[in-house]
N, C-alpha and C positions, 0 to 999 in steps of 0.2 A: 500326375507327375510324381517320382520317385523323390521320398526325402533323401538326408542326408545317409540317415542310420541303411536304410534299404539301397539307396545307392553303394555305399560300403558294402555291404550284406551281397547283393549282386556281385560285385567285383571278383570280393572274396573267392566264392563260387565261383566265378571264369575262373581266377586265377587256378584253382584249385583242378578245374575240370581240366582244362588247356595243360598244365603241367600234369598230370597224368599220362593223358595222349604221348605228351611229350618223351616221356618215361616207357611207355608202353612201345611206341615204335622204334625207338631210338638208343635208347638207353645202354641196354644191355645185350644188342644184338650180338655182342661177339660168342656170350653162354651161348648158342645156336647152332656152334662147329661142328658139331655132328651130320649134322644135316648140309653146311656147307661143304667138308671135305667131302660128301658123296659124290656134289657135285664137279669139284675138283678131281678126282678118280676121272669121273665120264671124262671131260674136258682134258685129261692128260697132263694137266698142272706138275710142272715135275719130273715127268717120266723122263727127263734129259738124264735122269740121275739113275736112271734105272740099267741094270748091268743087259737087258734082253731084248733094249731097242733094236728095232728090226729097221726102221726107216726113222730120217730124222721129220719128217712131216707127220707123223702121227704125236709130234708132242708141240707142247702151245713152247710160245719163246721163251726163253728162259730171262729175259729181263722183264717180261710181263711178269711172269712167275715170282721173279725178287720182287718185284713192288708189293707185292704181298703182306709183307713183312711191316714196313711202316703203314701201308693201310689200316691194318688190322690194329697196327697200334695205336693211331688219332682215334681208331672208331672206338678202341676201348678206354682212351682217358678221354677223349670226347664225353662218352657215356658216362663215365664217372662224375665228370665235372657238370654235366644234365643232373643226374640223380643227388647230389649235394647241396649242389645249389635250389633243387624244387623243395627240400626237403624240409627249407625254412617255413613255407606253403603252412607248416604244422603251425607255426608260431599264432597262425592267424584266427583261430579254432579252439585256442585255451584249453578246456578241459578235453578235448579230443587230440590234444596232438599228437600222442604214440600212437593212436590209431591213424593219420593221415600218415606221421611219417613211415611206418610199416606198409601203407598201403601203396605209397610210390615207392617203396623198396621189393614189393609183390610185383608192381607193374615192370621196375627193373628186372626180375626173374623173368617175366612173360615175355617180355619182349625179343627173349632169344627162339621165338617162336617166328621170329621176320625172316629165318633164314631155313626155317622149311616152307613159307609160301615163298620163299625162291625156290630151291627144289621141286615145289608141284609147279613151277611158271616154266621151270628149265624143264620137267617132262614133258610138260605140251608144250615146247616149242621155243620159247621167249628164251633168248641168250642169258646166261648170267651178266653182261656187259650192260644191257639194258635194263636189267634190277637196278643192280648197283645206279645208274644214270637217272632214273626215276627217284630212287634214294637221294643223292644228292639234290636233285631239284626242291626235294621236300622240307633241302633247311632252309629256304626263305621264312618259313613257318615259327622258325626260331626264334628270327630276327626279328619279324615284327611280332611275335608274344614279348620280346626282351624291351622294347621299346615300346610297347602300349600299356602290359599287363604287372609291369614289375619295377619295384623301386630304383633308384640309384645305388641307393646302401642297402644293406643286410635288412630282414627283419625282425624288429626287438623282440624280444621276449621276459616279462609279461607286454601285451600289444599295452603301449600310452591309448589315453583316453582321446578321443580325436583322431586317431591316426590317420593317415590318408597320403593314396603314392597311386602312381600312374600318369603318361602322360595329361589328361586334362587337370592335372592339380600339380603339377610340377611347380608352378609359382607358387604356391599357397601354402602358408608353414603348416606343417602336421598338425600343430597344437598350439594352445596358448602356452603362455610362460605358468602359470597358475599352475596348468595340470603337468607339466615338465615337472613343477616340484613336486605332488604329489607323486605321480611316476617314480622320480630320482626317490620320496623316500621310501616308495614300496621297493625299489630295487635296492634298499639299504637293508630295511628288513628282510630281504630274501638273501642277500649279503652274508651277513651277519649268518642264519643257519646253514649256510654253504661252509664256512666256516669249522663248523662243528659237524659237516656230513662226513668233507673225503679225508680217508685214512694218508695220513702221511709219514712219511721214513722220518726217523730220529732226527737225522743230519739237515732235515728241511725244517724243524720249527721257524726259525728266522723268517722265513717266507711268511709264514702265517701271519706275520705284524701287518700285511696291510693295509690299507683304507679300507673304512668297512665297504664304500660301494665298488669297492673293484674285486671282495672276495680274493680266494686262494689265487695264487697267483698261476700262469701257463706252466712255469717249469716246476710247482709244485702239484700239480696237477698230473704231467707228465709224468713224475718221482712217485705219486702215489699207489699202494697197495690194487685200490682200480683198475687205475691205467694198467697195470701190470698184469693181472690177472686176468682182466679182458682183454690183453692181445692175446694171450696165449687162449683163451676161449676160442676168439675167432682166427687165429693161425692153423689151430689143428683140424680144426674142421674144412675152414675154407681150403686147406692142402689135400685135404681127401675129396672132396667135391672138383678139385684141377683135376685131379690124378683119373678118378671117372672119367670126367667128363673129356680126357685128353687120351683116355686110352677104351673109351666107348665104342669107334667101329673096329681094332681090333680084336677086341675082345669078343664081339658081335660074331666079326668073321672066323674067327677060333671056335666058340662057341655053335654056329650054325655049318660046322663044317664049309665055309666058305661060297655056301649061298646064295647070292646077291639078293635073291628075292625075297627071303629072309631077312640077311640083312636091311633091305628097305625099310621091312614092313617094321623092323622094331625100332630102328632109326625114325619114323614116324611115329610111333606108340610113345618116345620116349618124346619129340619136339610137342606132342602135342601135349603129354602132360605137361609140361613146360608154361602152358598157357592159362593154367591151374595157377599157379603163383599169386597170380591179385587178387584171389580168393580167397587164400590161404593165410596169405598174412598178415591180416586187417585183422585175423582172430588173436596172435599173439599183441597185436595193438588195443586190443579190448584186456587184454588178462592183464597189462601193467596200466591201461586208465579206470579199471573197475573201483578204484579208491575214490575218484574225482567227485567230488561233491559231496561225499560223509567225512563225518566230523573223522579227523585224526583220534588215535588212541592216546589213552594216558601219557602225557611225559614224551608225546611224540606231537613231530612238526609235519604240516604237511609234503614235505619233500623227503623227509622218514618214510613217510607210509607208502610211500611212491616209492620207492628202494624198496622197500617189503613188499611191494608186489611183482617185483621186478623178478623174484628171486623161481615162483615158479615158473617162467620163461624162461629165464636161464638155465634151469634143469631138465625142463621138457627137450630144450634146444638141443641140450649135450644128449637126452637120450635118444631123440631123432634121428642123432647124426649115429649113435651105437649101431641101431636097429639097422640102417641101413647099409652101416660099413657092414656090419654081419652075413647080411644079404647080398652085397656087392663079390664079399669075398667068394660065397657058395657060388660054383660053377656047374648051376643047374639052369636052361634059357628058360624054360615058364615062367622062373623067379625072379627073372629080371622085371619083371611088370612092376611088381610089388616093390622093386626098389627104385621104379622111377619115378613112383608115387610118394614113396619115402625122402629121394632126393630131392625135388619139389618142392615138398612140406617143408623139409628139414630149410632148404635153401631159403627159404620164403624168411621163415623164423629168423634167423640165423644173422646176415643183414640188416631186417628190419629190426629186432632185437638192439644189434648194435649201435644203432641210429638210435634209437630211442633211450637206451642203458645211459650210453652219454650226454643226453641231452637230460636226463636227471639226474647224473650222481655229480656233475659239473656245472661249473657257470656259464650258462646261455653265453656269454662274449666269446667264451675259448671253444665253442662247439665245433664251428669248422674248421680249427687250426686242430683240436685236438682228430677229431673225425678222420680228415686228411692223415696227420700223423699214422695215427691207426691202420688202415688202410695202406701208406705207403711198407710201414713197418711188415702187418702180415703180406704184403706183396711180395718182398725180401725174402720171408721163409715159404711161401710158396715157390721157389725157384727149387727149392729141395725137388718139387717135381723130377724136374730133367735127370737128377741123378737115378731116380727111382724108374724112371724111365729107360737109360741105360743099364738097370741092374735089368730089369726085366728079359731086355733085347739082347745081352750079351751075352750074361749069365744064368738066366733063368731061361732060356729056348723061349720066348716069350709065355710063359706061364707065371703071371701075375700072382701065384694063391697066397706064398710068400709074403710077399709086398704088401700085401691086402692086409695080413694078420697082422704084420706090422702097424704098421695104420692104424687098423680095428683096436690094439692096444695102445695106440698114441690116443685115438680119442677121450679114452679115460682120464685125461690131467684136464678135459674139458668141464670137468664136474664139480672141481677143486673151485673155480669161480663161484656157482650157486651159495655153495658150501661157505666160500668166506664173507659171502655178502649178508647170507642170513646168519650170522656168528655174529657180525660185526653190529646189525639190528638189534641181533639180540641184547649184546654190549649196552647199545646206546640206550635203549628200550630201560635196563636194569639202573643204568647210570644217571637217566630223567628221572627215575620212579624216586630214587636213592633222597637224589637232591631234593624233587616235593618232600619227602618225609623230616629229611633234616631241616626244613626253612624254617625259621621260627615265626611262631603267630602272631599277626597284628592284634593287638587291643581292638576291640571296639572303638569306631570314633575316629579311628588315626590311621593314615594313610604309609604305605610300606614307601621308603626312596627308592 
């Protein structure tokens, strides 16, 4: 029979396995479009709009066709609200959490591979009407992981000693009252050097006054140097990753001289790299927990050195995204291989980065409000898309190359983040060293207050 520790220990592990799946099928099916709008083409989706309709029976209804629209939209904050919520999963893992949270933000990339096994199901035969139905049947699967495998509330972080959530222990407190206090004062001392981590604006000291266990506060958090810098990290990038992936089977069809068989076959090449993702980015969740369990350096805190590893992730990320814009721009089709290997990569990172960036230069409480934030925030500037899209289509005879170099030089303020995070290290690093040198020596015998 299973103690308690291994009973935990099992659980863990479902939860952990189960919310991957979760992520991996579900998640982020909407990155997938590529592969779905082929299918739409066949099916005629649309073509009511088309100036050359010959018959109006060669195109599907055009209220089917509207629903389109809020579909895709549930499945994509659907998705998002899956991949946030598992991402806590990390909490449970301690020294591995950037790596867990990275790797359900890789399963989020992958999962936009569910909509080229619709395309190979719609070749041989299977309706799109009948994915999609099969899909739907498959969130039963949701409900009962939410109500078997997962708490009612968030999960803390550092894990309390004792913890324990899912339904067979729903009556039974987490912990005693003993280890609550210890808990509460290891979250004071972690407190306390959150305090001294995030950079904040002038005009926000006042915030700084509060209780040590509640750390910097949301909207000082929000005001910080960080927060700022990292949306603009993952704004410029994630806008150039839309702008791909939103003008991919044009570009395809421009590119292959209008093909189709071509175009299939690289429309394929790219969903399947796509499926690369959960593999990819468990490596950047290794390069920011590679500190986890050696001593911190001089005059630095454990959540110091976990910022100073963050820092080459955050650089490799913005040059990922270079490398690729570079490649996406060149309007050579061999080349495109190589950038949807890039894209992949970069996108795996990129995400998972993010998740993980905030979950250590911030207070575990403010994660999913700050995360959320983020996310909402770079959504807004991804809308710039559509304008870039119409400059293409109207202005440019649809030749992108333009646009692209644009882009390709916007990525550059992506690197200004690494840049001020290891500045800011280095800051602190000089200003711990400082303070050891100035403290004065205790006598022998007697004890410092």
């Amino acid at each position: 029979m299973l103690g308690r520790q291994d009973g935990a220990r099992v659980r863990h592990w479902l939860t952990l396995i189960t919310g991957l799946l979760e992520c991996l099928c579900f998640a982020g099916v909407v990155f997938g479009w590529a592969s779905l709008v082929f299918i739409l083409k066949r099916e005629g989706y649309f073509s009511d709009l088309c100036i050359n309709v010959t018959a109006v029976n060669s195109s599907v209804d055009t209220v089917i066709s509207s629903i389109l629209f809020p579909a895709l939209s549930l499945i994509t904050v659907g998705g998002m609200l899956f991949l946030i919520t598992n991402m806590q999963v990390g909490n449970l893992f301690g020294s591995h959490r950037s790596t867990i949270i990275t790797l359900y933000n890789g399963a989020f990339d992958s999962s936009s591979s569910v909509f080229l096994i619709f395309k190979v199901l719609h070749e041989a035969g299977i309706s799109l009407r009948s994915s999609f139905l099969f899909m739907s049947g498959c969130s039963v699967i949701h409900l009962l992981r939410t109500f078997i495998l997962l708490p009612k509330d968030h999960i803390p972080y550092p894990l309390p000693e004792g913890y324990t959530y899912g339904m067979s222990f729903g009556k039974s407190k987490s912990y005693t009252l003993e280890r609550a206090g210890k808990a509460a004062e290891a979250g004071s001392k972690q407190s306390e050097g959150m305090k001294e981590m995030v950079p904040l604006q002038p005009e926000d000291k006042l915030e700084t006054q509060s209780p040590p266990e509640t750390g910097p506060s949301y909207r000082a958090c929000v005001l910080s140097w960080f927060f700022l810098f990292q949306l603009v990290w993952l704004s410029v990038m994630q806008l150039r990753h839309y702008l791909f992936i939103g003008t991919l089977n044009p570009m395809l069809t421009r590119l292959t001289n209008g093909d189709p068989t071509l175009v299939s076959r690289y429309t394929n090449a790219f969903a399947f790299t796509q499926m690369c993702g959960v593999l990819c980015a468990p490596w950047n969740g290794v390069l920011m927990d590679r500190n986890k369990g050696k001593p911190p350096g001089p005059g630095e805190t454990e959540r110091d050195a976990d910022l100073r590893s963050s820092v080459l992730s955050l650089f490799l990320t913005a040059l990922q995204c270079l490398l690729f814009s570079i490649c996406a721009t060149i309007p050579v089709l061999p080349l495109q291989y190589l950038t949807f290997v890039l894209q992949v990569l970069n996108r795996s990172f990129l995400y998972g980065g993010t998740a993980a960036f905030v979950s250590i230069a911030f207070p575990a409480c403010h994660f999913g409000k700050l995360y959320g934030l983020m996310m909402s925030l770079s959504a807004v500037v991804s809308l710039l898309q559509y304008p870039c899209f119409a400059l293409v289509k109207e202005v440019l005879d649809g030749d992108p190359l333009y646009v692209n170099i644009g882009l390709t030089l916007l990525t550059l303020l992506a690197f200004i983040h690494p840049l001020y995070v290891y500045l800011h290290c280095r800051r602190q690093r000089r200003a711990a060293q400082g303070d050891e040198l100035q403290a004065p020596k205790t006598p022998a015998g007697q004890l410092k207050e």
